[in-house]
C-alpha positions in Angstrom: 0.0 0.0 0.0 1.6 3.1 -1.2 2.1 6.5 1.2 -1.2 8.6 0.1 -3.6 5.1 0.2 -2.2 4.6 3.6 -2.7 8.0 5.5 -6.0 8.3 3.6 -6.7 5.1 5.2 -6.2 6.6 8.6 -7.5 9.6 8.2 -4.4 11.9 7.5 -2.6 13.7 4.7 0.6 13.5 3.1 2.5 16.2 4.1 6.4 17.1 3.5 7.3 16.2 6.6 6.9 12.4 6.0 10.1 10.6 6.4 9.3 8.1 4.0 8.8 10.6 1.2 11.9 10.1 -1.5 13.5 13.7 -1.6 13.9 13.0 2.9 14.5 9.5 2.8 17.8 9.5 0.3 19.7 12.4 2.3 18.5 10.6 5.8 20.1 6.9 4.5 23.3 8.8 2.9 23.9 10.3 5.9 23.5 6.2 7.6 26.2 5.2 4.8 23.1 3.9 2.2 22.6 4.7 -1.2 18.9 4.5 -2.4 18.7 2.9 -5.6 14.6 2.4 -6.5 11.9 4.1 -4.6 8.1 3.6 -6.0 5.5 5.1 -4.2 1.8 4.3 -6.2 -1.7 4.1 -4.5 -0.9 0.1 -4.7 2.4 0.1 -3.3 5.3 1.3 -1.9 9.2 0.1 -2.1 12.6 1.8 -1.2 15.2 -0.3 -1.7 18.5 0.8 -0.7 22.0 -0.6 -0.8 24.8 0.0 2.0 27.9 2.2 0.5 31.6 1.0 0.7 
């Protein structure tokens, strides 16, 4: 289940403070020593996949 199905689910909004949102997640797992290489976020589903750096 994707971000926006999900909080709709529960009642809520998206918003830009979401952690899980791509443009907070990649700087949060570089700065952990990750590298995000495919994020998908559709109303069916939702996938970061990330790879650890070095």
């Amino acid at each position: 289940m994707g971000r926006a199905a999900l909080a709709a689910r529960k009642g809520h909004r998206l918003d830009g403070d979401d952690l899980r949102a791509e443009h907070r997640l990649r700087p949060l797992l570089a700065a952990a020593g990750w590298r995000l290489r495919s994020y998908t976020d559709e109303d069916d589903r939702y996938l970061a996949l990330a790879v650890r750096d070095g």
